[in-house]
C-alpha positions, 0 to 999 in steps of 0.5 A, spaced: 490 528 388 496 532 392 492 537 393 486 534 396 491 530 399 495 536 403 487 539 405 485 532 409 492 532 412 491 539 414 484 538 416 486 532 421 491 536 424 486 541 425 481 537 427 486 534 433 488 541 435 481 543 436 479 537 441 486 538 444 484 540 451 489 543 457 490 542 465 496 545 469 499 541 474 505 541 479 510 536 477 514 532 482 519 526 484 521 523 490 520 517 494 515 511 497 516 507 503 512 501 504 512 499 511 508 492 514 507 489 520 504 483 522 502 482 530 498 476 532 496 473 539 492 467 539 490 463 547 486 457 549 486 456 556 482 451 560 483 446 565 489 441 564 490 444 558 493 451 556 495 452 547 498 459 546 501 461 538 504 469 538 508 472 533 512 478 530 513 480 523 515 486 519 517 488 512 520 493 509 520 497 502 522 502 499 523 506 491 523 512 487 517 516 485 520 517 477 514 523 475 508 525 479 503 530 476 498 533 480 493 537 479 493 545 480 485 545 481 483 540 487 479 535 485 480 535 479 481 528 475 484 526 469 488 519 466 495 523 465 494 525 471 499 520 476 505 517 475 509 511 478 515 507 479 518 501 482 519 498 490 524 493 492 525 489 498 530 492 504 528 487 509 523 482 512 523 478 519 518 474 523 518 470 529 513 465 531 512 460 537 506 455 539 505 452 546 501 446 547 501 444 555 496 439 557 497 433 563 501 428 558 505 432 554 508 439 552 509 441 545 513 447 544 515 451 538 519 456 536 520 458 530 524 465 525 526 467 519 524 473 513 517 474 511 519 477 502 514 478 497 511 472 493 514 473 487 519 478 485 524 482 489 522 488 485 514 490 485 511 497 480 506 501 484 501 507 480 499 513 482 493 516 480 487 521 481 481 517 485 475 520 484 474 523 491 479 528 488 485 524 493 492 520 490 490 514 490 496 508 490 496 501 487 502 496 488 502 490 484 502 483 486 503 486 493 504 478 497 507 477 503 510 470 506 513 468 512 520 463 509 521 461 516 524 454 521 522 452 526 523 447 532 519 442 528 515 441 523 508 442 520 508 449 523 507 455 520 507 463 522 500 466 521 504 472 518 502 473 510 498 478 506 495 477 499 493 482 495 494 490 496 488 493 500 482 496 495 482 504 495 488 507 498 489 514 499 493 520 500 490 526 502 492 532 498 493 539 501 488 544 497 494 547 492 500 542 491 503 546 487 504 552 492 509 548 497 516 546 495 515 538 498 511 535 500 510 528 506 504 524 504 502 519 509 497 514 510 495 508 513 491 501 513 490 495 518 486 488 517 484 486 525 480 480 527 479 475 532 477 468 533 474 467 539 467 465 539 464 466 532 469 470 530 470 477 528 473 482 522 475 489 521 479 494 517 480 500 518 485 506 518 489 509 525 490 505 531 487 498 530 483 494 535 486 491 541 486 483 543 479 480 545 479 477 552 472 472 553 471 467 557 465 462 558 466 459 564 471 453 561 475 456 556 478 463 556 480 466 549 485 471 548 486 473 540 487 478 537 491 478 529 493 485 526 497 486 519 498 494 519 500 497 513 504 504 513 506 508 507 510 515 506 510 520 500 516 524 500 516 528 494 519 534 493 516 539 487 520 540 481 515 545 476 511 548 480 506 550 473 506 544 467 502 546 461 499 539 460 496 540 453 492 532 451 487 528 447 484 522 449 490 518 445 496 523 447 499 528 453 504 533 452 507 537 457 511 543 458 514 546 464 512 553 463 514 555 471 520 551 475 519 556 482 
């Protein structure tokens, strides 16, 4: 029985080192910054009656990029692939105003304070190979909200976002590993207007501007834009790690630091 014992244990290992498979990656660590900003214009101007909301807000997060691993090979893609860490909160301001003038009265708001995530201070983002062959980036529980006071009650900035943007991406140079840091950016914007019957975009680089229509009695002027930008600083810290895996464990071994 020990001896027919011993040849399974034996032929399980085998077995596992057979299906073993390898890769070479770069490793790296480093730093994320996540900035968001908010920008809204929303007017109404008709005879007798002028109605104007605007508002500022930005957001700041920054945290540590424990361990990355990216591939040697462009486009390749595997589940221990990637890395992680945390994000916490540095600073988040917004200010708001709404101005309603009519013939009979004036209403007149302003309003300031900090726009924080909601939830806790401290969020876990993800980094992963996405199936274009870029590094794609998840934050978790991503959701920003103003906290602010006003002048008066029953009003509130337009300033918020919930949820982070499906899809998002750095573009990798075609050999990482042959540079000793690298500066990843990327960006994302939400637009949209409500003049008429509305309008929504999203897209990357410089967002549209504010929409100007006017119908022959009310003139609208609205443009909303949250914009979020992202850095990847990272600097290299093994130029070849040997990542030897199964489908239930990795092992890594740094077989060239420089």
């Amino acid at each position: 029985m020990r001896i027919l014992a011993l040849t399974l244990l034996l032929t399980g290992l085998l077995a596992a080192q057979a299906s073993a498979k390898t890769l070479h990656a770069s490793a790296w660590k480093g730093k994320l910054i996540v900035y968001t900003t908010f920008s809204v214009q929303d007017e109404r101007h008709k005879e007798g009656n002028d109605n104007v909301q605007r508002a500022n807000a930005d957001h700041v997060m920054s945290g540590r990029v424990r361990h990355l691993l990216l591939p040697h090979r462009a486009g390749q893609r595997n589940s221990w692939l990637g890395g992680g860490g945390s994000l916490d909160q540095l600073r988040g301001t917004v200010q708001s105003t709404y101005t309603d003038v009519d013939a009979f009265r004036t209403i007149d708001v302003s309003c300031g304070g900090k726009i924080r995530n909601n939830g806790g201070s401290t969020l876990q983002f993800r980094t992963m190979m996405g199936f274009s062959g870029a590094l794609k980036l998840e934050v978790d529980g991503f959701s920003l909200v103003p906290k602010e006071e006003c002048s008066r009650e029953g009003f509130r900035s337009p300033t918020q976002i919930d949820g982070w943007p499906d899809d998002w991406v750095f573009g990798l140079p075609s050999a990482p590993h042959a540079s000793r840091t690298l500066e990843l950016q990327s960006d994302w914007w939400r637009w949209y207007s409500t003049c008429g019957e509305g309008e929504e975009r999203e897209g990357s680089g410089e967002p549209p501007g504010v929409v100007n229509v006017n119908d022959g009695d009310e003139q609208c002027i609205s443009g909303h834009v949250v914009r979020i930008h992202t850095l990847l600083d990272l600097k290299r810290t093994c130029a070849d790690v040997k990542l030897t895996y199964t489908s239930s464990s990795a092992r890594e071994r740094c077989v060239r630091r420089r």
